[in-house]
PDB file with SEQRES, HELIX, SHEET and CRYST1 records, atoms N, CA, C and O in Angstrom:
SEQRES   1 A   83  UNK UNK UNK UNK UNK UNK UNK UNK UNK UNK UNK UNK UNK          
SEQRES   2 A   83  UNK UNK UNK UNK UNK UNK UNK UNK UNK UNK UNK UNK UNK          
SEQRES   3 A   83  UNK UNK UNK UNK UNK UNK UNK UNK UNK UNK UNK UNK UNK          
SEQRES   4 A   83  UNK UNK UNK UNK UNK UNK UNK UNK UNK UNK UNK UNK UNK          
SEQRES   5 A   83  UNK UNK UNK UNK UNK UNK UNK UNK UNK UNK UNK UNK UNK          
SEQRES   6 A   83  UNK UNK UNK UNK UNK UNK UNK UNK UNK UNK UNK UNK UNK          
SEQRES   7 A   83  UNK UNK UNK UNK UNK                                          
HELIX    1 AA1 UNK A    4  UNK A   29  1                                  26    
HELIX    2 AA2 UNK A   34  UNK A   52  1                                  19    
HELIX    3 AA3 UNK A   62  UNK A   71  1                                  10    
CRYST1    1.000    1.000    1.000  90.00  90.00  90.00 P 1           1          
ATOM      1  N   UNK A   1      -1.574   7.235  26.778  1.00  0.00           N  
ATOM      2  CA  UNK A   1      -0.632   6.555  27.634  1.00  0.00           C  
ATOM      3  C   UNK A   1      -0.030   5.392  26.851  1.00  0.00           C  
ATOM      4  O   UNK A   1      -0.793   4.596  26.304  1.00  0.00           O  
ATOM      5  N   UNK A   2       1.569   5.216  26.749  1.00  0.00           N  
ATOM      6  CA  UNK A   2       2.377   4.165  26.365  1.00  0.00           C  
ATOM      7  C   UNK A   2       1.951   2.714  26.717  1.00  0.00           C  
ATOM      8  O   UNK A   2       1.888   2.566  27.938  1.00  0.00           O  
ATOM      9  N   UNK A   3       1.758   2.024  26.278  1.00  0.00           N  
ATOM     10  CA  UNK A   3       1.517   0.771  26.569  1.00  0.00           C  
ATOM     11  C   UNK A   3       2.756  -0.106  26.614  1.00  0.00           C  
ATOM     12  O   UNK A   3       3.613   0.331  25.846  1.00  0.00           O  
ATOM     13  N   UNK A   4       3.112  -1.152  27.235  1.00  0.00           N  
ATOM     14  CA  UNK A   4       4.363  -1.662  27.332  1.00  0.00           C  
ATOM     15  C   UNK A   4       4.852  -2.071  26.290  1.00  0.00           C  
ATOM     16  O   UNK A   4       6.082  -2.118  26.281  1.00  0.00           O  
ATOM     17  N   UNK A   5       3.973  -2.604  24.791  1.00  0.00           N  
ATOM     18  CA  UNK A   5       5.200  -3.201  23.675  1.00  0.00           C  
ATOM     19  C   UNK A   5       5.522  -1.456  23.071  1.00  0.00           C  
ATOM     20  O   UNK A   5       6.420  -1.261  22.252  1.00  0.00           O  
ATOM     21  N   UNK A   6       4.887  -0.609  23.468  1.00  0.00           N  
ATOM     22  CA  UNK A   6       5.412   1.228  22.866  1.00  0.00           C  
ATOM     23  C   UNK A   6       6.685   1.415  23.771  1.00  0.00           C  
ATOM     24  O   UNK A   6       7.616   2.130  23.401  1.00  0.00           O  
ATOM     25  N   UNK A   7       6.692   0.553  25.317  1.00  0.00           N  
ATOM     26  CA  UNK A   7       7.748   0.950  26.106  1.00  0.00           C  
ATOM     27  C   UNK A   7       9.053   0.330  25.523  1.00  0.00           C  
ATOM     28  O   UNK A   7      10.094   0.902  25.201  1.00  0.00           O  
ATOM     29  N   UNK A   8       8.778  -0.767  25.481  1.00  0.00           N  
ATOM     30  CA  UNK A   8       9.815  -1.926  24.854  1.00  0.00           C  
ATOM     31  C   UNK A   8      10.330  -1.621  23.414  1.00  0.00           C  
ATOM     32  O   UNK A   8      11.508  -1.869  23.158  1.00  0.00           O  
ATOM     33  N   UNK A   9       9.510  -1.097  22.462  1.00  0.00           N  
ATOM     34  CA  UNK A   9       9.797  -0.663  21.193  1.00  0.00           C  
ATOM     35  C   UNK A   9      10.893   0.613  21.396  1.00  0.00           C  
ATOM     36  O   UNK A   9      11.981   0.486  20.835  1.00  0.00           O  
ATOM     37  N   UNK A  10      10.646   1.784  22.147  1.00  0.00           N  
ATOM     38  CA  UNK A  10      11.098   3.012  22.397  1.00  0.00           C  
ATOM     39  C   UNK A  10      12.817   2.679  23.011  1.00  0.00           C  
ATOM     40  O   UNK A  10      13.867   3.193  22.623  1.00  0.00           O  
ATOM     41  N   UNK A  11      12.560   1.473  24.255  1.00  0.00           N  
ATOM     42  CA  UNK A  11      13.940   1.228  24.691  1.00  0.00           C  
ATOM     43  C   UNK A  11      14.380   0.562  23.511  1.00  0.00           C  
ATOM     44  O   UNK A  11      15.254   1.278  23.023  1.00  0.00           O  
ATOM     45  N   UNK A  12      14.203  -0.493  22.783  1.00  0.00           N  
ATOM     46  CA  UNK A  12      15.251  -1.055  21.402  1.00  0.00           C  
ATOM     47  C   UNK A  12      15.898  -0.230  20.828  1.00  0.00           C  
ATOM     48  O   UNK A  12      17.050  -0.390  20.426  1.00  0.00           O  
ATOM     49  N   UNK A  13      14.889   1.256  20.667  1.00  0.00           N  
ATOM     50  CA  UNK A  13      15.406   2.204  19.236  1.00  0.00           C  
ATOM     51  C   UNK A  13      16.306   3.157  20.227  1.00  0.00           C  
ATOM     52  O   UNK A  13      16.924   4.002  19.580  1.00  0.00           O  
ATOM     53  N   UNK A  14      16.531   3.222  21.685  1.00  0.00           N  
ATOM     54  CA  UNK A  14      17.726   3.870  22.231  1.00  0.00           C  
ATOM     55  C   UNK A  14      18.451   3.387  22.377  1.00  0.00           C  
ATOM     56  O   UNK A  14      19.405   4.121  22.121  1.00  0.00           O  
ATOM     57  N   UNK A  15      18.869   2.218  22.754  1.00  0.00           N  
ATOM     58  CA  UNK A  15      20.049   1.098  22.522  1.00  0.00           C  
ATOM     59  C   UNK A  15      20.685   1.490  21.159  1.00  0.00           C  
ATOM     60  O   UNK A  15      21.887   1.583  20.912  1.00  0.00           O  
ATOM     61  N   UNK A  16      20.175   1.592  20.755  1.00  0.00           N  
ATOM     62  CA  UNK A  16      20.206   1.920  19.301  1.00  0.00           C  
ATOM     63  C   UNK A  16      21.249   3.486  18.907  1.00  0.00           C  
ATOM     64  O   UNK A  16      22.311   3.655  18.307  1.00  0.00           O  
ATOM     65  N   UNK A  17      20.332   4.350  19.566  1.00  0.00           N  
ATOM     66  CA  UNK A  17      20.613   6.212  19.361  1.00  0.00           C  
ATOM     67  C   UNK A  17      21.190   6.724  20.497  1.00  0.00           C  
ATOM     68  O   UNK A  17      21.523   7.896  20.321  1.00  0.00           O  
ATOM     69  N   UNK A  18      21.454   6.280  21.658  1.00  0.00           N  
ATOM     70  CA  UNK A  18      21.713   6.611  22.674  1.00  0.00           C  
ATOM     71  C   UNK A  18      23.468   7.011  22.203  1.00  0.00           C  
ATOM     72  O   UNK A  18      23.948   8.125  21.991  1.00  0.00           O  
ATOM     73  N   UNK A  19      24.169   5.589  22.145  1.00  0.00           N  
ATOM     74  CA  UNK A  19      25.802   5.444  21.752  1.00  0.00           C  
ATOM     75  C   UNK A  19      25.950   6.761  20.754  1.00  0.00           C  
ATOM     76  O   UNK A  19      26.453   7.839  21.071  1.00  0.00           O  
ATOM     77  N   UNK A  20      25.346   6.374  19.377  1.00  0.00           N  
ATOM     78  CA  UNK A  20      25.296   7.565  18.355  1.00  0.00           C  
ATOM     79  C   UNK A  20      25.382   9.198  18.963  1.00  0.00           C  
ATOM     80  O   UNK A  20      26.118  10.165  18.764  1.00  0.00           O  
ATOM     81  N   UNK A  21      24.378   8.950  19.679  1.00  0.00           N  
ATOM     82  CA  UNK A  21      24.327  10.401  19.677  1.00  0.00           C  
ATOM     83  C   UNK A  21      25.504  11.060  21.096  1.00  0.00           C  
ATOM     84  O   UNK A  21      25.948  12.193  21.280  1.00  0.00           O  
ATOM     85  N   UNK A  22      25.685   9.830  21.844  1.00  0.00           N  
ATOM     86  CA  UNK A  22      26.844   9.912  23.216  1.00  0.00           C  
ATOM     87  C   UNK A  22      28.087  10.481  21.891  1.00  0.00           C  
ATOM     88  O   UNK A  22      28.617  11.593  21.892  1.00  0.00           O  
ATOM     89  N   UNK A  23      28.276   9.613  21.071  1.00  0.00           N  
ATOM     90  CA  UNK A  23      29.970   9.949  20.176  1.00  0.00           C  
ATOM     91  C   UNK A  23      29.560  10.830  19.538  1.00  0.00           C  
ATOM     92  O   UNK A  23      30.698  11.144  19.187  1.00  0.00           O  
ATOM     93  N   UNK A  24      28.824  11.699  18.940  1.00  0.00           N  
ATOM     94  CA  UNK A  24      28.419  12.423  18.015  1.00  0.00           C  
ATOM     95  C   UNK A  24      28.519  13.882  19.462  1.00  0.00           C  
ATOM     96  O   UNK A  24      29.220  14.845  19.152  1.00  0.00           O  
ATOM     97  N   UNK A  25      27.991  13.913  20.551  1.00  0.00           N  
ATOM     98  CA  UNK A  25      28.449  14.887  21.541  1.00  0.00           C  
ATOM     99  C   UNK A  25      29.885  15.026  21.613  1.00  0.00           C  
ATOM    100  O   UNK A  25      30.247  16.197  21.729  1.00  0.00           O  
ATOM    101  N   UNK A  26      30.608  14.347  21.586  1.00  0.00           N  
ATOM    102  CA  UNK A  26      31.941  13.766  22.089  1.00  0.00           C  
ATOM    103  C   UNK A  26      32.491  14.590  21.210  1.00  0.00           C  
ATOM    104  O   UNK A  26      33.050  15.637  21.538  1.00  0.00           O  
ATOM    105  N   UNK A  27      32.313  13.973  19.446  1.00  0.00           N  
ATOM    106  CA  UNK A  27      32.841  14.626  18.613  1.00  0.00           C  
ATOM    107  C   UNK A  27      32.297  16.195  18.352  1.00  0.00           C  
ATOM    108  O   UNK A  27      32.580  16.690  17.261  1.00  0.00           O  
ATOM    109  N   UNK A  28      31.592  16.929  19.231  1.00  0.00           N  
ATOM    110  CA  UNK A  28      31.445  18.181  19.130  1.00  0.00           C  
ATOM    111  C   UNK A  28      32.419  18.997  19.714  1.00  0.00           C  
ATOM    112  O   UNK A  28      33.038  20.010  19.385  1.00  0.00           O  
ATOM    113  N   UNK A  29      32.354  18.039  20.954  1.00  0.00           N  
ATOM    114  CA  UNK A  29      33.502  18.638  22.309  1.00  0.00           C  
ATOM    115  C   UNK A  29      34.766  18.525  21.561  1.00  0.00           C  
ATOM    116  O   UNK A  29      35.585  19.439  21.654  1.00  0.00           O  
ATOM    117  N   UNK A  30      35.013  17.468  20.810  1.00  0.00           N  
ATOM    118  CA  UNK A  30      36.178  17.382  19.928  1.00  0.00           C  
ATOM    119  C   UNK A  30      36.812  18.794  19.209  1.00  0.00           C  
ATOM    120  O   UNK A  30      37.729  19.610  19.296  1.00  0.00           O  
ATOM    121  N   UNK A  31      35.770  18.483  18.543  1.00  0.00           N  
ATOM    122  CA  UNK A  31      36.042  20.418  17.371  1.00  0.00           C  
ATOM    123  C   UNK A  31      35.434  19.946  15.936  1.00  0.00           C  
ATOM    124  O   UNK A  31      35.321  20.688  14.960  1.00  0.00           O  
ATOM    125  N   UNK A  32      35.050  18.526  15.994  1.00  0.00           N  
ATOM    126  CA  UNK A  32      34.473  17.494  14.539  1.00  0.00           C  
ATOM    127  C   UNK A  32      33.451  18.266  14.685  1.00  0.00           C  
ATOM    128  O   UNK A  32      33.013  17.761  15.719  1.00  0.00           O  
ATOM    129  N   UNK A  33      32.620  19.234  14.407  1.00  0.00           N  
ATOM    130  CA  UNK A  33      31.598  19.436  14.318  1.00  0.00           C  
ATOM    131  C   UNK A  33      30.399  18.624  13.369  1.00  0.00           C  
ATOM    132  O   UNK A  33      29.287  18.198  13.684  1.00  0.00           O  
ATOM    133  N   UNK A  34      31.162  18.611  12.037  1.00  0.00           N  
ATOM    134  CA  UNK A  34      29.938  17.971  10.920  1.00  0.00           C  
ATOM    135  C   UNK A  34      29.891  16.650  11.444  1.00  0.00           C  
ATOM    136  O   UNK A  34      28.780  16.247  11.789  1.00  0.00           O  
ATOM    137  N   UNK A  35      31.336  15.528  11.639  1.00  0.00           N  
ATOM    138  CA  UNK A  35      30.525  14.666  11.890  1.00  0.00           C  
ATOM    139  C   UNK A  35      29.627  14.557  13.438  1.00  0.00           C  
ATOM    140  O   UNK A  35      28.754  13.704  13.601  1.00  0.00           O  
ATOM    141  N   UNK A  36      29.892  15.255  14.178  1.00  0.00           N  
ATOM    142  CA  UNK A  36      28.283  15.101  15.577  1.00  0.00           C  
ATOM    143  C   UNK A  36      27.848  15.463  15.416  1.00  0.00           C  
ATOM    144  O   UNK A  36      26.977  15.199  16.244  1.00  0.00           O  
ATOM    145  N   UNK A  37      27.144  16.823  14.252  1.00  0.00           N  
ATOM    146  CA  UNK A  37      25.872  16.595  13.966  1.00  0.00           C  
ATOM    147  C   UNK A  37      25.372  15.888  13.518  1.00  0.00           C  
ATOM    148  O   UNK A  37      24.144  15.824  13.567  1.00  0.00           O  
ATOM    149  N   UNK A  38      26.337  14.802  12.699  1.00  0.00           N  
ATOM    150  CA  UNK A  38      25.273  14.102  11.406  1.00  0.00           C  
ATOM    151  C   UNK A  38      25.123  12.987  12.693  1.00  0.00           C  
ATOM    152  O   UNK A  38      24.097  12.308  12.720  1.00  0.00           O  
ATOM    153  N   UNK A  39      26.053  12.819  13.657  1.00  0.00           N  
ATOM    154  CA  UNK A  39      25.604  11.467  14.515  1.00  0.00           C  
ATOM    155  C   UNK A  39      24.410  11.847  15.720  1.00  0.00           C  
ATOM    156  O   UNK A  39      23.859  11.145  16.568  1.00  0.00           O  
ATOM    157  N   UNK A  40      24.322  12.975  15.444  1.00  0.00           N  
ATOM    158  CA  UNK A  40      22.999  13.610  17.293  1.00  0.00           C  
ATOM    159  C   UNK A  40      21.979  13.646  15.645  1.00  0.00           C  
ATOM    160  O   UNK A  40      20.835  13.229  15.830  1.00  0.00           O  
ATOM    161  N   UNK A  41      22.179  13.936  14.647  1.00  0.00           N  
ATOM    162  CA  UNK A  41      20.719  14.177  13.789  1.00  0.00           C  
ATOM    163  C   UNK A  41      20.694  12.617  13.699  1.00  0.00           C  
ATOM    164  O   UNK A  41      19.500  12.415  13.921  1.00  0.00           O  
ATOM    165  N   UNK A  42      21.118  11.692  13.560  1.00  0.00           N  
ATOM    166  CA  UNK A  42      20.963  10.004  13.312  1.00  0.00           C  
ATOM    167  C   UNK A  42      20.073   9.789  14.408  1.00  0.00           C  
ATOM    168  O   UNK A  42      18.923   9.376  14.261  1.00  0.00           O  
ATOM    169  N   UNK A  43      20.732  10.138  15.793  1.00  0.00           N  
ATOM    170  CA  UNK A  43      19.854   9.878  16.669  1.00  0.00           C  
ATOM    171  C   UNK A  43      18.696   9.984  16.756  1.00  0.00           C  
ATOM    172  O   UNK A  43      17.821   9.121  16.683  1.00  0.00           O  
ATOM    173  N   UNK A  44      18.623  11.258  16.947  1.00  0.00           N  
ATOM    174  CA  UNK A  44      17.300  12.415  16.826  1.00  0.00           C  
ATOM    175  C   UNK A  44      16.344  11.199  15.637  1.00  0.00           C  
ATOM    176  O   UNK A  44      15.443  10.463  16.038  1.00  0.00           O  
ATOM    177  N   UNK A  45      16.649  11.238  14.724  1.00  0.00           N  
ATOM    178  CA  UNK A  45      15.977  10.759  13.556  1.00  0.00           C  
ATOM    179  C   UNK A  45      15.399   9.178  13.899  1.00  0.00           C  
ATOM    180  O   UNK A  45      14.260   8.723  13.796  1.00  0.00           O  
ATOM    181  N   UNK A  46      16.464   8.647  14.274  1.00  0.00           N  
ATOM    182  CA  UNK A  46      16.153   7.228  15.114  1.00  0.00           C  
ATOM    183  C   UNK A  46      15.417   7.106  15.920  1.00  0.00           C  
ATOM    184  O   UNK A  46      14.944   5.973  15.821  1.00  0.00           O  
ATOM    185  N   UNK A  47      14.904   7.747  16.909  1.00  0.00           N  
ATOM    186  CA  UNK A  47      13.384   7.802  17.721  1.00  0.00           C  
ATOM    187  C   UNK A  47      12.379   8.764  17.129  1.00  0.00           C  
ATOM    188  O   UNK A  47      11.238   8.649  17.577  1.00  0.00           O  
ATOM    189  N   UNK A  48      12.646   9.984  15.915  1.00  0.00           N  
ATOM    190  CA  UNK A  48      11.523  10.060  15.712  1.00  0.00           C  
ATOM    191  C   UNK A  48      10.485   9.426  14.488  1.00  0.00           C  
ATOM    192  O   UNK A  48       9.283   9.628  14.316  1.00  0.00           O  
ATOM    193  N   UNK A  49      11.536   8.507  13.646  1.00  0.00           N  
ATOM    194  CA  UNK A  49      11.123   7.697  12.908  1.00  0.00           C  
ATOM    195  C   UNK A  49      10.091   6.424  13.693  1.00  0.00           C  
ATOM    196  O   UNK A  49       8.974   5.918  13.802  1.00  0.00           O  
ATOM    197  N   UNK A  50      11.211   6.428  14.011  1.00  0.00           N  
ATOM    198  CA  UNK A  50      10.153   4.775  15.329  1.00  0.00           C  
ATOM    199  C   UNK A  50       8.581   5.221  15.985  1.00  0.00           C  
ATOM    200  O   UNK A  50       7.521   4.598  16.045  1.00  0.00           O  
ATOM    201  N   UNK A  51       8.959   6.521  16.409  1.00  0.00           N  
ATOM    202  CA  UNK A  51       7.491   6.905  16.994  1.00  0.00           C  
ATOM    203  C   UNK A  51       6.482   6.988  15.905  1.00  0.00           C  
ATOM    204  O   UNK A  51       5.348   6.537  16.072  1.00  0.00           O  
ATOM    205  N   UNK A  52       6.872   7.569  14.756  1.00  0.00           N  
ATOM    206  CA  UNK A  52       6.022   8.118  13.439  1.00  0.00           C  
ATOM    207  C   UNK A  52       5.897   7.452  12.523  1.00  0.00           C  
ATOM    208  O   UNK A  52       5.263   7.820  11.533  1.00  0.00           O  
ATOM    209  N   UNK A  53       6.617   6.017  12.652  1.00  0.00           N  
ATOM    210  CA  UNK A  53       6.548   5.379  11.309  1.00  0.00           C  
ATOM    211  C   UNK A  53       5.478   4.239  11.894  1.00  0.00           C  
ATOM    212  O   UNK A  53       5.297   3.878  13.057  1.00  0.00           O  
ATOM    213  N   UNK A  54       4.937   3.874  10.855  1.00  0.00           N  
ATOM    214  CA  UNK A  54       3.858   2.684  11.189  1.00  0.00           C  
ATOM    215  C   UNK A  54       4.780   1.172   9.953  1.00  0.00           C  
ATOM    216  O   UNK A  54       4.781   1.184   8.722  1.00  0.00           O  
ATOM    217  N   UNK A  55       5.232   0.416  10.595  1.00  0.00           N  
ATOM    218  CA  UNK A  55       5.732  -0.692   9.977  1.00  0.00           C  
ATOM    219  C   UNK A  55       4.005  -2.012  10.144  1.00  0.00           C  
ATOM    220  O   UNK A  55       2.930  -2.077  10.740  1.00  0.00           O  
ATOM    221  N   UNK A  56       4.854  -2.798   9.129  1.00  0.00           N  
ATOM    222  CA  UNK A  56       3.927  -3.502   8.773  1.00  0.00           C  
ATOM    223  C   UNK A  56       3.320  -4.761   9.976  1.00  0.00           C  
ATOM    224  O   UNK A  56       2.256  -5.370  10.093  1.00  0.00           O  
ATOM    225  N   UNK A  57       4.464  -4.746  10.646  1.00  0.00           N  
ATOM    226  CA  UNK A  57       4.730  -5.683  12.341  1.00  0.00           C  
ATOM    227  C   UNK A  57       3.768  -4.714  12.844  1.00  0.00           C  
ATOM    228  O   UNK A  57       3.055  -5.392  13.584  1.00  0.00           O  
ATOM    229  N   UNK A  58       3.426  -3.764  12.864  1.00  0.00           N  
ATOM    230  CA  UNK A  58       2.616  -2.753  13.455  1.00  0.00           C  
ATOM    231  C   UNK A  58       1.584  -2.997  13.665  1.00  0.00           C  
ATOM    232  O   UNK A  58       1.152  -3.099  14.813  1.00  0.00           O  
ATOM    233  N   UNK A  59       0.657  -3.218  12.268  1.00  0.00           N  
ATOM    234  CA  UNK A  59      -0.772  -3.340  11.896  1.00  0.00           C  
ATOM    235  C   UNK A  59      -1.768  -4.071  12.697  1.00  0.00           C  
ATOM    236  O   UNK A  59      -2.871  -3.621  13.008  1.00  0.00           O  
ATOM    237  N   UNK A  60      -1.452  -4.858  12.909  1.00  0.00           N  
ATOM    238  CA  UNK A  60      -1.695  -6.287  13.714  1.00  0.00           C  
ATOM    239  C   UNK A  60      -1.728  -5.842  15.106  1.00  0.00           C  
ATOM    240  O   UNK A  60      -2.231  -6.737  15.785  1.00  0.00           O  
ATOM    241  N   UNK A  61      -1.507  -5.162  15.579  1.00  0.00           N  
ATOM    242  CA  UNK A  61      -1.355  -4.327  16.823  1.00  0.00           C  
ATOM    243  C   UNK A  61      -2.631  -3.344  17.230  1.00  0.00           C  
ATOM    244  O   UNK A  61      -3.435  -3.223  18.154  1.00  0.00           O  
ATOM    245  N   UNK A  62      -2.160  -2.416  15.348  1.00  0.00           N  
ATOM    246  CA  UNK A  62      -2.742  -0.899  15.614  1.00  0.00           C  
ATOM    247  C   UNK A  62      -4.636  -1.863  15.408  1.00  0.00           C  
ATOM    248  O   UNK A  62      -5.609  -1.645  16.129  1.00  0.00           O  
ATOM    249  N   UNK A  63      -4.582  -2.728  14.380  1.00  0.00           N  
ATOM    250  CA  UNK A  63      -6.233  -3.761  14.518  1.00  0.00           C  
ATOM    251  C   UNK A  63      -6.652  -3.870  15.715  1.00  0.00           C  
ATOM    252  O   UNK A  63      -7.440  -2.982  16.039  1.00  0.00           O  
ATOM    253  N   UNK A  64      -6.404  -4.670  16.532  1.00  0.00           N  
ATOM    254  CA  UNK A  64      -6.591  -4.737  18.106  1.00  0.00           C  
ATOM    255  C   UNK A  64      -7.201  -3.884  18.509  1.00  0.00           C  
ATOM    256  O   UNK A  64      -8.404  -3.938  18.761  1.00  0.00           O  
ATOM    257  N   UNK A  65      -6.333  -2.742  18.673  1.00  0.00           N  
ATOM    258  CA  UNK A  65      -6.520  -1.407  19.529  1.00  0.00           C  
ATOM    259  C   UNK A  65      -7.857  -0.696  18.761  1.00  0.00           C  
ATOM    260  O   UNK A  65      -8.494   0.143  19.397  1.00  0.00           O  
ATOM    261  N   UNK A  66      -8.158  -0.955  17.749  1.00  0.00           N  
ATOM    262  CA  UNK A  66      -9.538  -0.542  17.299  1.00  0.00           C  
ATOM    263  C   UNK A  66     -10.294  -1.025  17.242  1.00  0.00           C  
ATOM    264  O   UNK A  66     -11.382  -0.489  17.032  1.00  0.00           O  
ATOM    265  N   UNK A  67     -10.057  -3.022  17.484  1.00  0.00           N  
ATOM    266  CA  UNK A  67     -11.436  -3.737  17.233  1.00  0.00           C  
ATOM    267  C   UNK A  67     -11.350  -3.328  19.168  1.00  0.00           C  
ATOM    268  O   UNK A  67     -12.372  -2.674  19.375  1.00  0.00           O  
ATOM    269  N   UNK A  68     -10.798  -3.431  20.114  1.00  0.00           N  
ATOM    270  CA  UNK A  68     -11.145  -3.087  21.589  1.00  0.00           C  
ATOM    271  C   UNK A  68     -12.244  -2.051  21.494  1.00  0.00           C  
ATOM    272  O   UNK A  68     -13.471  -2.153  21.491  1.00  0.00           O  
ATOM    273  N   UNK A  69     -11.610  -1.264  21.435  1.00  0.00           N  
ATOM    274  CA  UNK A  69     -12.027   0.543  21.050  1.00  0.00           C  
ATOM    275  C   UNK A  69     -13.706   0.251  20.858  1.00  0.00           C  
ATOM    276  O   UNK A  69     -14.550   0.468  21.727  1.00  0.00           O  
ATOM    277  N   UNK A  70     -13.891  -0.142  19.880  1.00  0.00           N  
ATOM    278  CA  UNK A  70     -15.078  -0.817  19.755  1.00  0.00           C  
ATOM    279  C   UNK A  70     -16.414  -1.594  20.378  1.00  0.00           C  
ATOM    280  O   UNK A  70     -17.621  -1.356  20.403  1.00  0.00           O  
ATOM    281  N   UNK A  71     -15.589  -2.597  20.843  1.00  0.00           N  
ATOM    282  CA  UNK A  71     -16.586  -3.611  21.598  1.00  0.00           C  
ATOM    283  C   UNK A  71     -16.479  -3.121  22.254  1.00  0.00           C  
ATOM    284  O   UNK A  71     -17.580  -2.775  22.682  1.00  0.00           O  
ATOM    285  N   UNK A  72     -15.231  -2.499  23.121  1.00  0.00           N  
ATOM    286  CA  UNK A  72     -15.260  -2.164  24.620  1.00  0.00           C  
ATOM    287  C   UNK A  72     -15.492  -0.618  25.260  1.00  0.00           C  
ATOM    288  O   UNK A  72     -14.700  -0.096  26.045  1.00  0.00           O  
ATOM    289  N   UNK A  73     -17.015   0.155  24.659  1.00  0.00           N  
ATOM    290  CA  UNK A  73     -16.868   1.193  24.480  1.00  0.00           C  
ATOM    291  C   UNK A  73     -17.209   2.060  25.992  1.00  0.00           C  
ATOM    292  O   UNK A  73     -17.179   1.231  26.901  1.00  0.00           O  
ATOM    293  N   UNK A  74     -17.451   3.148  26.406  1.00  0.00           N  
ATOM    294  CA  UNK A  74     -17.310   3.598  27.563  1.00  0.00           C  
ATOM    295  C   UNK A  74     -19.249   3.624  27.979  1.00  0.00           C  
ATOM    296  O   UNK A  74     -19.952   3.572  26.970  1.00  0.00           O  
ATOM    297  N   UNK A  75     -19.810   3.678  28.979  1.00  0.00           N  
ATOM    298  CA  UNK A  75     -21.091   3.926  28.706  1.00  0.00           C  
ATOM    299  C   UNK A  75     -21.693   5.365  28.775  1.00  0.00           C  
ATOM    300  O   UNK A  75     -21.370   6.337  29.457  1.00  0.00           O  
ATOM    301  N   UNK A  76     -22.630   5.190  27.886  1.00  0.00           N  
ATOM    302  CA  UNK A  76     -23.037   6.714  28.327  1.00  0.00           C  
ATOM    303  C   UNK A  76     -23.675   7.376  29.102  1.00  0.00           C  
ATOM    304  O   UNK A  76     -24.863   7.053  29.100  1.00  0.00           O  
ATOM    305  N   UNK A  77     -23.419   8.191  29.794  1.00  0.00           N  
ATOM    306  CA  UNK A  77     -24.141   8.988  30.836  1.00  0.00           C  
ATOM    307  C   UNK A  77     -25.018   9.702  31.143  1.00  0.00           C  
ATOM    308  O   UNK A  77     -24.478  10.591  31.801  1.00  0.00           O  
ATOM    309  N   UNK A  78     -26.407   9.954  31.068  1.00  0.00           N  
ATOM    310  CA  UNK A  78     -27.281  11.076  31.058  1.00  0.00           C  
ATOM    311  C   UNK A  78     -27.080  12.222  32.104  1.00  0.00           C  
ATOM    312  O   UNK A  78     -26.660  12.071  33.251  1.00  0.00           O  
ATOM    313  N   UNK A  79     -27.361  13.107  31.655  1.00  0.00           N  
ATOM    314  CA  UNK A  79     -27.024  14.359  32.494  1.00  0.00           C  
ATOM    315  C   UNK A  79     -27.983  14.619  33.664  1.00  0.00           C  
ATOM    316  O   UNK A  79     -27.671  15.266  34.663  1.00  0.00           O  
ATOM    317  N   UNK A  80     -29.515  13.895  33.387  1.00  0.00           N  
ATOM    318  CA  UNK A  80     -30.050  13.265  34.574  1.00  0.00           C  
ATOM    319  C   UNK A  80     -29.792  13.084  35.872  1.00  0.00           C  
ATOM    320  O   UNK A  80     -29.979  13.563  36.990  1.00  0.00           O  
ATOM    321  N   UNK A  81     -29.071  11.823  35.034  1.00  0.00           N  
ATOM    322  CA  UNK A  81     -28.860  10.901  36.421  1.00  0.00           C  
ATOM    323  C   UNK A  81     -27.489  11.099  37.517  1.00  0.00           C  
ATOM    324  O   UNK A  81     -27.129  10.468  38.511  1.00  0.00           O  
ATOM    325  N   UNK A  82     -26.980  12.217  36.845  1.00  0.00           N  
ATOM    326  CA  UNK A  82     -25.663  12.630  37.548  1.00  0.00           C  
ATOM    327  C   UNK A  82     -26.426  13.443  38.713  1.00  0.00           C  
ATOM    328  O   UNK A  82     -26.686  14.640  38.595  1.00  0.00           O  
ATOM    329  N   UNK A  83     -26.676  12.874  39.561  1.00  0.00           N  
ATOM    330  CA  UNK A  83     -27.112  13.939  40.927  1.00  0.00           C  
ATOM    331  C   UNK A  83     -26.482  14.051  42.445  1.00  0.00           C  
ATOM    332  O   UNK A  83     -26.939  14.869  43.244  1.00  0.00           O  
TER     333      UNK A  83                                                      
END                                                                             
């Protein structure tokens, strides 16, 4: 599950690809073919970079989420005591 700075990150990079890839449709409907593909592949490329790339602003984040992970682990259950 997305956590809100993944929500907030995801909306920046469509602000972003959204327009691109709106004129890059446009210019299909046009008859421009090469250039709306190269502007719907910009897009395309623009959220799946963001999802897949780990930047260095990142790290500091992705730490957290593993020192939690950690301390805060689930308990375990014996098959026992489930009755």
């Amino acid at each position: 599950m997305a956590g809100i700075i993944d929500t907030i990150k995801l909306a920046g990079t469509l602000v972003l690809a959204l327009p691109a890839a709106l004129a890059g449709v446009q210019l299909l409907l046009d008859g421009q073919t090469n250039f709306g593909v190269a502007l719907v592949a910009l897009a395309v490329g623009l959220v799946v970079v963001q999802h897949w790339l780990t930047l260095p602003t990142d790290i500091p984040e992705l730490l957290a989420k593993r020192v939690v992970g950690t301390v805060a682990k689930e308990p375990e259950t014996d098959p026992d005591d489930e009755r």
